[in-house]
C-alpha positions as CSV (number, residue, x, y, z in Angstrom):
1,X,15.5,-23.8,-35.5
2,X,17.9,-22.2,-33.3
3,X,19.8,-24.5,-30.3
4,X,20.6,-22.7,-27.2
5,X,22.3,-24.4,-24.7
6,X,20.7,-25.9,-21.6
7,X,21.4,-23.7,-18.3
8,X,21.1,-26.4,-16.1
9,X,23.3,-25.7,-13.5
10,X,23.5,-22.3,-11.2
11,X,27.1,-20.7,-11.2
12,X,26.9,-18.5,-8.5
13,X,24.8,-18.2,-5.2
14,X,22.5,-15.3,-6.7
15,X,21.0,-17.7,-10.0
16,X,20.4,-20.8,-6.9
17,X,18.9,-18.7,-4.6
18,X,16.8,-17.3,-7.9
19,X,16.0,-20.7,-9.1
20,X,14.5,-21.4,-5.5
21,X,12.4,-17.9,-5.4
22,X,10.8,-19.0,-8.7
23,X,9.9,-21.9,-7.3
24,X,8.8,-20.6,-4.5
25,X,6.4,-18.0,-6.0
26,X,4.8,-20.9,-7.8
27,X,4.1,-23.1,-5.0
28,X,2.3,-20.0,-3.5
29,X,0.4,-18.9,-6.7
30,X,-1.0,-22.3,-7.2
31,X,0.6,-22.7,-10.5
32,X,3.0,-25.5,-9.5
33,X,1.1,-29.1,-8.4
34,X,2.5,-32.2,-7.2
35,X,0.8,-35.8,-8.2
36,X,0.3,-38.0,-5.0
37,X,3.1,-40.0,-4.8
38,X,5.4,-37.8,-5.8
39,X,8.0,-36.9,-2.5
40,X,8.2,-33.2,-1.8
41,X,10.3,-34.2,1.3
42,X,13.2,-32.5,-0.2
43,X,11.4,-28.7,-0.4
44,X,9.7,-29.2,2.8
45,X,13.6,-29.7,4.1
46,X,15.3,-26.3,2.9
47,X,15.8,-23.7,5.9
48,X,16.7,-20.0,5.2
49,X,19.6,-18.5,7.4
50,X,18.9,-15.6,10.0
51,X,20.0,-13.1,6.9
52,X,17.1,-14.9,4.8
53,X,19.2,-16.5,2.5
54,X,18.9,-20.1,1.7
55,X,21.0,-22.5,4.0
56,X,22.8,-24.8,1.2
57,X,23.3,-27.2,3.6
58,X,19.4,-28.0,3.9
59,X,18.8,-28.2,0.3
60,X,18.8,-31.6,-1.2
61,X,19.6,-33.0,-4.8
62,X,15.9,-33.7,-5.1
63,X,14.8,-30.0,-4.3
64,X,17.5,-28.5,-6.5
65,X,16.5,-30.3,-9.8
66,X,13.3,-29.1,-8.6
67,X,13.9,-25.9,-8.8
68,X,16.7,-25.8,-12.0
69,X,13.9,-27.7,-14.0
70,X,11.6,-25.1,-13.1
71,X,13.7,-22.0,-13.7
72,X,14.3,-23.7,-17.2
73,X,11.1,-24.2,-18.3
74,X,10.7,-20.5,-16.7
75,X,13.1,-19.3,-19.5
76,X,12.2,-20.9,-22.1
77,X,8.5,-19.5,-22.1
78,X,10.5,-16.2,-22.3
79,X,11.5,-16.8,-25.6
């Protein structure tokens, strides 16, 4: 089995905002579901700019694991 190291963390504005558009796209497909109980507070919370680009300011820890975990589990299905 091979190990690859986790990409957990973005590097540079371009993977975040790409981690957020993933997420994005599957809150509006349907494919991503929330249990009741479970705060989406966070994502409700984060604002795009006048240029369209995410405001980091607006983005909370919360809604950035969000959308990491999800990018992750995006790649691995790649492999």
């Amino acid at each position: 089995m091979k190990i690859r190291p986790i990409r957990n963390i973005a590097k540079t504005r371009r993977e975040f905002e790409r981690d957020f558009h993933i997420l994005a796209e599957h809150m509006r497909s349907g494919k991503l579901r929330f249990v009741r109980g479970v705060s989406t507070e966070g994502l409700e919370k984060v604002r795009y700019l006048p240029n369209r680009r995410i405001n980091f300011l607006s983005v909370n820890e919360s809604a950035r694991s969000t959308a990491n975990s999800l990018a992750y589990m995006e790649n691995l299905q790649r492999f």
